[in-house]
C-alpha positions as CSV (number, residue, x, y, z in Angstrom):
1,X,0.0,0.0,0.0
2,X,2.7,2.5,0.9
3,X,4.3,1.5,-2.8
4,X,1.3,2.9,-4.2
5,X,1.0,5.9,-2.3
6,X,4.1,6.6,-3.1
7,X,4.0,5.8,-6.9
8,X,1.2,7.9,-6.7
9,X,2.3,11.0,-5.3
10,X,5.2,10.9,-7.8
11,X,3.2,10.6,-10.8
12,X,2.8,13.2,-13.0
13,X,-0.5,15.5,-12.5
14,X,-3.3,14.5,-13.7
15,X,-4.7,16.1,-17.0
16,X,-7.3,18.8,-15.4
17,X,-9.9,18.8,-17.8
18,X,-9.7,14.6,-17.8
19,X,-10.2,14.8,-14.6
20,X,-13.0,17.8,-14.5
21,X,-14.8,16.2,-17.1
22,X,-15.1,12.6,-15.2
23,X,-16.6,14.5,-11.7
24,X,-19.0,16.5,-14.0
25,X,-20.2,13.3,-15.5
26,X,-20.3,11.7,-12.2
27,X,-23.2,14.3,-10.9
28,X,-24.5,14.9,-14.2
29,X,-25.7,10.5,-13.2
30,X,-26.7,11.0,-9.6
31,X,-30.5,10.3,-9.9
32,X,-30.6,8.3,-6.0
33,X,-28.4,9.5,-3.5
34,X,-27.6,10.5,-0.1
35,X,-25.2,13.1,0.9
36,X,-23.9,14.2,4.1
37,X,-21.9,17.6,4.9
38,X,-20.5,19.9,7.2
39,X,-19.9,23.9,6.5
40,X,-18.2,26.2,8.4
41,X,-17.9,29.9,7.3
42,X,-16.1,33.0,8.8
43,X,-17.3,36.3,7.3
44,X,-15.7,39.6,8.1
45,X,-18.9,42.0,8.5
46,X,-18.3,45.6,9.2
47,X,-14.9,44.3,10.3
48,X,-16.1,42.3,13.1
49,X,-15.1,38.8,12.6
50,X,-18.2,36.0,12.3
51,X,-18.4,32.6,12.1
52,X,-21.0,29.9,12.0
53,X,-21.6,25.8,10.9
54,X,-24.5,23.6,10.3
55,X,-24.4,19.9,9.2
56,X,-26.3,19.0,6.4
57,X,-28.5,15.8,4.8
58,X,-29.2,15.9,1.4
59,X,-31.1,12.8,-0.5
60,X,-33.3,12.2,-3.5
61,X,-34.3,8.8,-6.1
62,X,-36.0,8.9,-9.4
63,X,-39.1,8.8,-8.0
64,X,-39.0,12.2,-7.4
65,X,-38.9,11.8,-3.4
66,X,-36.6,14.3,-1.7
67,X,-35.4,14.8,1.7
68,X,-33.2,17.8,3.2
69,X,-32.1,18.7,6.3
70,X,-29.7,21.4,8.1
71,X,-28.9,21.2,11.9
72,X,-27.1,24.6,13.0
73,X,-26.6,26.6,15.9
74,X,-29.8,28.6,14.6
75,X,-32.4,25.2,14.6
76,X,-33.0,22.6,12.1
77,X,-34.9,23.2,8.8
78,X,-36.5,20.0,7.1
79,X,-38.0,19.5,3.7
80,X,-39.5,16.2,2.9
81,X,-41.4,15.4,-0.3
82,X,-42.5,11.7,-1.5
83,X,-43.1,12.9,-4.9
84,X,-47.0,13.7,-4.6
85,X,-46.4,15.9,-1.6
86,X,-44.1,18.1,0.3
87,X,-43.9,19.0,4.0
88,X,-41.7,21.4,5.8
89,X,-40.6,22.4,9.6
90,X,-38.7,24.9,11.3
91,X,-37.5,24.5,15.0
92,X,-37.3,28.5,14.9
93,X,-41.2,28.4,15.1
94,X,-41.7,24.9,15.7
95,X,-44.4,24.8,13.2
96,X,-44.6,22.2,10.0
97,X,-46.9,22.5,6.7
98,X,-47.6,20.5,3.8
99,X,-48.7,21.6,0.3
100,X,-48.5,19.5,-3.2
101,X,-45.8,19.1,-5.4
102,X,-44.8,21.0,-8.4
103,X,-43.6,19.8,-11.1
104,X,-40.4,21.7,-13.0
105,X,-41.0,23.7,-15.1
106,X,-38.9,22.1,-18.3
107,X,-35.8,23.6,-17.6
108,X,-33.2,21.0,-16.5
109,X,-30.4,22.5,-13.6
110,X,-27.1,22.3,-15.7
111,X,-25.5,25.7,-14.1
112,X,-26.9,27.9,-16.6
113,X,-27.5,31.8,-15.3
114,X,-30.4,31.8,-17.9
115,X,-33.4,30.0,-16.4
116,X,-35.6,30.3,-13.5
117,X,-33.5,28.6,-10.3
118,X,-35.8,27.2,-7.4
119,X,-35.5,28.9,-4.3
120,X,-36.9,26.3,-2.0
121,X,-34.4,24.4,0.5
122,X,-34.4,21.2,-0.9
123,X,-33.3,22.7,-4.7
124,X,-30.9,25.3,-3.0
125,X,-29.2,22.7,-1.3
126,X,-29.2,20.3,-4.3
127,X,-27.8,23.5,-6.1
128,X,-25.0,23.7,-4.1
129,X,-24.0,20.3,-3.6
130,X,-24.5,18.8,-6.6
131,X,-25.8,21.3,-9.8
132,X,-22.8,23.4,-9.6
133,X,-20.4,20.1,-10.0
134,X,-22.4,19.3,-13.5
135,X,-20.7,22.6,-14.8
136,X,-17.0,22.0,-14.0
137,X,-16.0,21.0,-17.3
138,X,-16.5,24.7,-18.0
139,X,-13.9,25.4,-15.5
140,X,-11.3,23.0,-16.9
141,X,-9.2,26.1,-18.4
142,X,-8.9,28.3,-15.5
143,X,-8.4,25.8,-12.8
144,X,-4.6,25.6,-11.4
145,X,-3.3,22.1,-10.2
146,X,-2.2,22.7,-6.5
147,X,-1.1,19.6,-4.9
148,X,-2.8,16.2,-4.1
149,X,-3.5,15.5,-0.2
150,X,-5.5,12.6,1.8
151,X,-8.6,13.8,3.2
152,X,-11.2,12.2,5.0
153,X,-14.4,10.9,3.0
154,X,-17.3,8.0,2.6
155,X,-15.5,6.4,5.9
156,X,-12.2,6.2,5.6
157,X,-9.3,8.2,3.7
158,X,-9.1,9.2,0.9
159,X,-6.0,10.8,-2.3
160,X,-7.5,13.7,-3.7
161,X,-6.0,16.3,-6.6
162,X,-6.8,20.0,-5.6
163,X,-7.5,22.3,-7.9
164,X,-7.9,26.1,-7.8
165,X,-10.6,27.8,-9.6
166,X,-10.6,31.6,-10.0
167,X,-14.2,33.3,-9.3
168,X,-13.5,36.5,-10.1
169,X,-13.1,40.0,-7.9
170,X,-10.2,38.1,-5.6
171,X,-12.9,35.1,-5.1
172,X,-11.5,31.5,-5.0
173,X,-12.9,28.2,-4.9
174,X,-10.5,25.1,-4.2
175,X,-11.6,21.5,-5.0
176,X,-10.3,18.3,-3.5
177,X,-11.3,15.5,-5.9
178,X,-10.8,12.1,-5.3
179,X,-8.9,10.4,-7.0
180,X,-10.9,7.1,-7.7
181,X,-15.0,7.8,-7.9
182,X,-14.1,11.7,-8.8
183,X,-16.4,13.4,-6.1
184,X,-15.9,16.4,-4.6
185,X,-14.3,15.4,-0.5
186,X,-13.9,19.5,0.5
187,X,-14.9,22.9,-1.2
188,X,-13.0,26.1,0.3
189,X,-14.6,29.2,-1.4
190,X,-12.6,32.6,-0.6
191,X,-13.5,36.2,-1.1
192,X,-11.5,39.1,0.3
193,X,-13.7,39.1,3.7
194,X,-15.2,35.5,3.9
195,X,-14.2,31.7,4.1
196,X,-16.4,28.7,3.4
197,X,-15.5,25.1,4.2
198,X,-17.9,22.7,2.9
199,X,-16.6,19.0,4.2
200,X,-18.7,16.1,2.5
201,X,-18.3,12.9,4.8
202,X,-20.6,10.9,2.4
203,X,-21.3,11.3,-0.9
204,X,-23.7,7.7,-1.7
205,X,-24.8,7.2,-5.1
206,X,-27.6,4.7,-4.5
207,X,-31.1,4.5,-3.5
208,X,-31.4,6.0,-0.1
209,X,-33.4,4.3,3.1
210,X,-36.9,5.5,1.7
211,X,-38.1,6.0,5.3
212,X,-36.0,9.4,4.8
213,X,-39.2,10.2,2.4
214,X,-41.5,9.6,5.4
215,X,-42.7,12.9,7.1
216,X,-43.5,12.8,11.1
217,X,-44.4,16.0,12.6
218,X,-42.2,16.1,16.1
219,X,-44.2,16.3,19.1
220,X,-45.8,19.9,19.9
221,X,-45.2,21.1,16.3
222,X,-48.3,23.0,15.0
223,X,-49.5,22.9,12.2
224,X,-49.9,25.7,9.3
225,X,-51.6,26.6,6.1
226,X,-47.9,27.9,4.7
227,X,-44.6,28.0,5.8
228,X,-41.5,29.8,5.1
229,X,-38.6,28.3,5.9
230,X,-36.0,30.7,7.4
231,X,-33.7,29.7,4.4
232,X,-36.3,30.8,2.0
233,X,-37.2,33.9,3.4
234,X,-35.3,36.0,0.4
235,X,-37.2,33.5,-2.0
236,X,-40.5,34.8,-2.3
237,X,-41.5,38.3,-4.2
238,X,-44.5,39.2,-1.9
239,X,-43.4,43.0,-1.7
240,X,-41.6,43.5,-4.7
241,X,-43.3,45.5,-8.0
242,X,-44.2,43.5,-10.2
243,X,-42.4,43.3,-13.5
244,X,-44.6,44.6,-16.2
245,X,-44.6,42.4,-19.5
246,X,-47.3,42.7,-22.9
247,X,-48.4,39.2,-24.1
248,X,-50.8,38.0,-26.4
249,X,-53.6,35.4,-25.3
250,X,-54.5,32.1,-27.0
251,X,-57.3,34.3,-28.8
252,X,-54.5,37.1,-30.1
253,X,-55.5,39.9,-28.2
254,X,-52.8,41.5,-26.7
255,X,-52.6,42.2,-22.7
256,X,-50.1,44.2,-20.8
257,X,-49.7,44.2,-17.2
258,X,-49.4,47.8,-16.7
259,X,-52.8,48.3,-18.1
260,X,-54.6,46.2,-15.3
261,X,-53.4,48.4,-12.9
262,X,-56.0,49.8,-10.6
263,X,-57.1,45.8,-10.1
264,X,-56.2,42.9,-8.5
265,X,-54.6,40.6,-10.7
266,X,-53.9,36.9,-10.4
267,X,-51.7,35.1,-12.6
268,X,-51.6,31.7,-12.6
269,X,-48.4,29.7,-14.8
270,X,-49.5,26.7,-15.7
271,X,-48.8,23.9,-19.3
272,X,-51.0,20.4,-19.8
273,X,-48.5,18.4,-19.1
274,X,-47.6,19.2,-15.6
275,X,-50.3,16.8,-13.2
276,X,-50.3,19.4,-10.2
277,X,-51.4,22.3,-12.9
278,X,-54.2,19.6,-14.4
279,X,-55.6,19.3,-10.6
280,X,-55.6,23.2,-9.8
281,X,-56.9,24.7,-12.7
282,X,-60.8,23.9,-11.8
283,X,-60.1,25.9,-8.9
284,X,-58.8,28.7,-10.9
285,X,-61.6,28.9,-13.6
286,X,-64.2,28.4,-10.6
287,X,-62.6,31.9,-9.2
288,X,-62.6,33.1,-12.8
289,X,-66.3,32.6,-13.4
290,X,-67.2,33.6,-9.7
291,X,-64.9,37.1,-9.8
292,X,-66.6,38.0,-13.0
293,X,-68.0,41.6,-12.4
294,X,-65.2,42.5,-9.3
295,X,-62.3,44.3,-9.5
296,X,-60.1,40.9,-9.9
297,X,-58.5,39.8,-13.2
298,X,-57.8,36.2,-13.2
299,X,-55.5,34.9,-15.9
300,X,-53.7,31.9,-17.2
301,X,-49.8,32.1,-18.2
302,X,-48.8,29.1,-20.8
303,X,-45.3,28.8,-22.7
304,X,-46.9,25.6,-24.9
305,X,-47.8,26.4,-28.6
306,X,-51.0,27.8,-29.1
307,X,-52.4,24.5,-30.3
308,X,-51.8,22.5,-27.6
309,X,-52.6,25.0,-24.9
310,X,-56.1,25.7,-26.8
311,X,-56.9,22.0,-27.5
312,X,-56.3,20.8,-23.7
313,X,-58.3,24.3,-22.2
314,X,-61.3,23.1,-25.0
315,X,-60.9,19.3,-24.1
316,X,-60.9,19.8,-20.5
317,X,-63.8,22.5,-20.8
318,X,-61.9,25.3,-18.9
319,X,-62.8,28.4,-19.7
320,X,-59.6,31.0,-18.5
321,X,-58.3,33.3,-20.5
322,X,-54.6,32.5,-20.5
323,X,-51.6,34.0,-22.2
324,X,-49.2,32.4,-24.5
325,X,-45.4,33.1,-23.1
326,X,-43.8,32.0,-26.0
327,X,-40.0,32.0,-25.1
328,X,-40.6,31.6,-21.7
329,X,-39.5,35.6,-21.2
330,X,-42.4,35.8,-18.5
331,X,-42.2,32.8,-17.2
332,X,-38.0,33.4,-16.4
333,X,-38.8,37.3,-15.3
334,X,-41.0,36.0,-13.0
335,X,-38.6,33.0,-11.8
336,X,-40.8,29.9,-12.3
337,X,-38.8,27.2,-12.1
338,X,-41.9,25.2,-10.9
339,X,-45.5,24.7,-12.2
340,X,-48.2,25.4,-10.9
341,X,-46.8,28.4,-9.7
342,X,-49.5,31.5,-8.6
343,X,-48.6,35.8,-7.9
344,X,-51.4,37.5,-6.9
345,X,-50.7,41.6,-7.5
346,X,-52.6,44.1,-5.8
347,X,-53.6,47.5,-7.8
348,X,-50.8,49.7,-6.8
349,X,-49.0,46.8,-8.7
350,X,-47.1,44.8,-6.0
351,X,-47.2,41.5,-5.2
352,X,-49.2,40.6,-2.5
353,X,-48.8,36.7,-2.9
354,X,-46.6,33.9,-4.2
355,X,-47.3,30.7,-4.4
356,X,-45.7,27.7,-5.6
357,X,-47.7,24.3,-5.9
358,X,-51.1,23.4,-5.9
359,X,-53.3,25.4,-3.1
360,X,-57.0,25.3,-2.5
361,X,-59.8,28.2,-3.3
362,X,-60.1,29.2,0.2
363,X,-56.6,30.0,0.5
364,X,-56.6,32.2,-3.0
365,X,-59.8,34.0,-1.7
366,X,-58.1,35.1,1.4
367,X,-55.5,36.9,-0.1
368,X,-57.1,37.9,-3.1
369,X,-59.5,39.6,-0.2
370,X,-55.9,41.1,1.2
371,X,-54.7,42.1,-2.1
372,X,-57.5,44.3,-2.1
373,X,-60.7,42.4,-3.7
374,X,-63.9,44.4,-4.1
């Protein structure tokens, strides 16, 4: 063993972009996994040093369960979904909720800037741990061999190659990637005023225990209609202007947002393929028909062609006016990254609510009535 190690060590360095190309491969085929990490970060604010950790589980399959958890000196976070529906709880409040899926919105995570990015726990965390590894290849060119050094990983001890990638504005980020299996062991990202560690002990490829996918409210937890997890708390839009945009509907007339102003306006993104959209839309023609003669404006926001949009509304006998976002240019300004995905905007044209996944009728009434319905 020693003969090896030294061998090894004495080798020449490995090709970078062989060896970027194999890790990017490696997460671009994780579909069931378990991962397990620790972070520790110091930040420098206002000159007054800072530090914190949390420990982190991360696990999915291709069944579309998902489980993510984060255990920190601030509480623990959780977000469980068994593909049909997701809960979530926050020690901070001690509260849980549950809501249905959505469904993506078409746009696969392959570190692009350019699409909508999900801003819920679960996607941030797979964001971090495991989207932003798809995209090394890209890095290939910059990245400077440094050395190679054992760390510890999946149980035991591991050689990895480290690599420095530049980030721009003084920003590092050095990798330590194994040298059999090619995962990522330790991420140290650098700025002029901050340090993050990210240490992953376990990085499984494999179907996880599916009891992770099982949600059991802890003892004295209540129970609410929605909850924002502290993580999330930038996520949502509730408060911001809404952007304006001018669209055409299945029908060709041509609608712009600024017009409607004065009104409370729902929009509700939405395409006949996605199973949580097919369930909610009765809801959201009932409101339609019902809110006929108010001062609300209910419509539909679909980035299908015409044909198929108009040919599932007639099949399904909805009646909702809905606008064709051909391009997906409202759809990304508006940051869906999942469908059925609902902004309800008040008439001094804010948003007043934001929802992603399916929700009932008395939840929209409620803050429709908030937003300012008449």
């Amino acid at each position: 063993m020693t003969i090896l190690l030294l061998l090894f060590l004495a080798a020449d360095p490995p090709n970078t972009g062989d060896v970027f190309d194999r890790a990017a491969e490696v997460y671009k085929s994780l579909k069931s996994y378990r991962i397990e990490a620790e972070t520790t970060a110091a930040v420098a604010k206002r000159g007054l040093p800072q530090s914190y950790s949390y420990k982190t589980t991360l696990a999915g399959d291709e069944q579309g369960r998902s489980y993510v958890e984060t255990r920190g000196a601030a509480g623990v976070e959780v977000e469980v979904s068994n593909g049909e529906t997701v809960w979530k709880y926050t020690s901070e409040r001690n509260a849980w909720s549950k809501q249905e899926a959505a469904q993506a919105s078409g746009a696969e995570d392959d570190g692009s800037e350019n699409e909508p990015r999900a801003q819920d726990l679960f996607s941030q965390t797979a964001r971090s741990f495991i989207g932003r590894y798809k995209g090394l290849a890209l890095y290939a060119n910059s990245a400077v061999y440094l050395k190679e050094e054992t760390v510890k990983f999946n149980g035991g001890k591991v050689l990895c190659h480290v690599y420095r990638v530049p980030a721009g504005k003084g920003a590092t980020v050095d990798l330590w990637i194994t040298g059999q299996g090619f995962y990522v062991a330790r991420q140290v990202e650098k700025t002029p005023d901050t340090k993050i560690v990210t240490e992953y002990k376990q990085v499984n490829n494999g179907q996880p225990d599916t009891a992770l996918f099982d949600f059991h409210a802890p003892n004295g937890a209540k129970e609410l209609a929605n909850l924002l997890l502290p993580s999330e708390r930038n996520a949502s839009l509730v408060g911001t202007r809404a952007a304006d945009f001018t669209l055409k509907t299945l029908d060709g007339e041509t609608i712009r947002l600024a017009d409607l102003q004065g009104k409370v306006v729902l929009l509700d993104f939405w395409a006949s393929w996605c199973a949580p959209c097919r369930r909610e839309l009765p809801t959201i023609e009932s409101l339609s028909r019902k809110l006929k003669g108010t001062n609300v404006v209910i419509l539909g926001v679909n980035d299908e062609d015409v044909v198929t949009a108009k040919k599932f509304l007639l099949g399904s006998h909805h009646d909702l006016t809905t606008l064709h976002d051909a391009g997906r240019q409202v759809t990304k300004l508006y940051g869906c990254y999942a469908i059925p995905t609902v902004f309800i905007i008040d008439p001094a044209g804010r948003i007043a609510a934001h929802y992603v996944g399916g929700r009932e009728e008395p939840e929209f009434m409620a803050s429709l009535r908030q937003a300012g319905m008449k």
